[in-house]
Structures are given as C-alpha cells and as structure tokens.
C-alpha positions in Angstrom: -1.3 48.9 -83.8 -2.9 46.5 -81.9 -2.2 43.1 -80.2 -3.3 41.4 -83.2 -1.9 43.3 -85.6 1.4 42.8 -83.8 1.0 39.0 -84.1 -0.3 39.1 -87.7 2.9 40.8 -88.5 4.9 38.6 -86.1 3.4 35.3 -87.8 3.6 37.2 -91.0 7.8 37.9 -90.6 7.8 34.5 -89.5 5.9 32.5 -92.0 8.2 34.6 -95.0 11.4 33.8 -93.2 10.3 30.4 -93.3 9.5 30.0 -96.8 12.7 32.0 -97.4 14.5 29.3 -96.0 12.7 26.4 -97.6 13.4 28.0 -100.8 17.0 28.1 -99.8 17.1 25.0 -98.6 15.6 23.7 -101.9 17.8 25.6 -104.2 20.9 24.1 -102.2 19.6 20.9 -102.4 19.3 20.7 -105.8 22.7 22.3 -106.4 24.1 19.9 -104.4 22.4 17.4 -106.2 23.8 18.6 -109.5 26.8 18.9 -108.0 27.1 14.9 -106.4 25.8 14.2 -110.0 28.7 15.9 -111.9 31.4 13.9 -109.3 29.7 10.6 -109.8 29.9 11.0 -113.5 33.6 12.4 -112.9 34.2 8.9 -111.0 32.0 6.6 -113.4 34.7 8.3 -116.2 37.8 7.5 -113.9 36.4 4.2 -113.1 36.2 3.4 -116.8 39.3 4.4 -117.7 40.7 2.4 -114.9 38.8 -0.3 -116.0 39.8 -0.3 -119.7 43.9 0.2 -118.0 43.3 -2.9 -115.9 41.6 -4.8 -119.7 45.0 -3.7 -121.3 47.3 -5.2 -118.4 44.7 -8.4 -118.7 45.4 -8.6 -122.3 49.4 -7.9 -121.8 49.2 -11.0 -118.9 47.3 -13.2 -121.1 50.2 -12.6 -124.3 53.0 -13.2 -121.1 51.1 -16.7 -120.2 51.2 -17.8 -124.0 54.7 -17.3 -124.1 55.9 -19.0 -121.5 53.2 -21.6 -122.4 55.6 -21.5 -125.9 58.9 -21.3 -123.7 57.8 -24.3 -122.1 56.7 -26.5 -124.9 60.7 -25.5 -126.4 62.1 -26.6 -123.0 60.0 -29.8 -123.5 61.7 -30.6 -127.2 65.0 -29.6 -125.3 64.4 -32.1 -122.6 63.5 -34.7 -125.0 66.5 -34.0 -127.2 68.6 -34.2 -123.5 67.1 -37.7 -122.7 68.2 -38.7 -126.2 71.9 -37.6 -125.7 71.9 -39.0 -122.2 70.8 -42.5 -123.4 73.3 -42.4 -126.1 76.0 -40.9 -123.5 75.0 -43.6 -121.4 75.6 -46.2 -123.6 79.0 -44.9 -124.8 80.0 -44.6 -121.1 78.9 -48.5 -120.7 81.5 -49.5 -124.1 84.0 -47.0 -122.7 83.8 -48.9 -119.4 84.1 -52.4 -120.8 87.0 -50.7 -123.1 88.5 -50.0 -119.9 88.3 -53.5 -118.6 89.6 -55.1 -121.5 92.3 -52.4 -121.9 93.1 -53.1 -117.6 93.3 -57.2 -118.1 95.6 -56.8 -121.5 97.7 -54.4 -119.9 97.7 -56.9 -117.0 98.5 -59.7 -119.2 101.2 -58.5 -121.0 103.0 -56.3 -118.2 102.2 -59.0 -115.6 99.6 -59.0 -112.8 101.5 -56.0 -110.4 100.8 -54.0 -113.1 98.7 -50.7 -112.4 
C-alpha cells in the first residue's frame, strides 16, 4: 500500500467513526428527548393533580369562611338579645336601688336614725 492509500484508509476509518458517533449522538438525543418528554408529562399529571387537591382545600376553606360568616351573624342576634337583657337588668338594678333607699330611710325611721 502506498502513502495515499494509507491516508485514504486513515480518513476513511475516521470519517465512519465519525458518522458512527453522530448517529449515536442523534439516537441519544432523541431518546433523551423522549425520555424528558415522558417526565414532563409525568409532572404536568402530578401538577394537575396537585392542582385539583389544592381546588378541593379552596372549596373546603371557602364552606369554613361561610360558616363562621353564619356563626357570626348568630353571635350578632346573641349580642343583641344580651343588650336587651342588659337594658332591662339595668333598669331593675336602678328600682332595686331606689327599693333599697326607701327600704334604708323606713328602716331608719321606724328603728331610729343609729339604725344600720
């Protein structure tokens, strides 16, 4: 063989290893491209289901606000109810005091004025 024979083979070798490899390189790729596409779908699906879980705890917050918004509105009536009672308490504690009065200057009357 001669010296260009030995480089034809040389460049040859060389030229098929390098396709070899790009054909390698391309059928990883795209594996690895099929591959990233299965795991994004994988986290789209986990992400959706995460998504619909934090829709359901939404949903479950928004019944919780309406009943305390209900809970609240009772306490309301309760307090209003209260302030009614404590205006009629009030007013039974101002005829108990003057009760009391009249009851201290009768008893002060009749038993005299060192009377307790």
């Amino acid at each position: 063989m001669s010296d260009i024979q030995n480089w034809a083979m040389i460049v040859g070798t060389f030229s098929l290893m390098l396709t070899f490899i790009g054909l390698i390189l391309r059928i990883f790729g795209r594996n690895m491209d099929i591959r990233f596409d299965a795991v994004k779908d994988l986290m789209a699906a986990g992400f959706e289901s995460v998504d619909r879980r934090f829709e359901q705890v939404d949903r479950r917050f928004e019944q919780v606000d309406k009943r305390f918004e209900q809970v609240d509105k009772r306490f309301e009536q309760v307090d209003k109810r209260f302030e009614h009672v404590e205006k009629r308490l009030d007013r039974i504690e101002v005829r108990v005091d003057g009760l009391d009065r009249d009851v201290t200057l009768l008893t002060r009357q009749l038993l005299g004025p060192d009377a307790p």
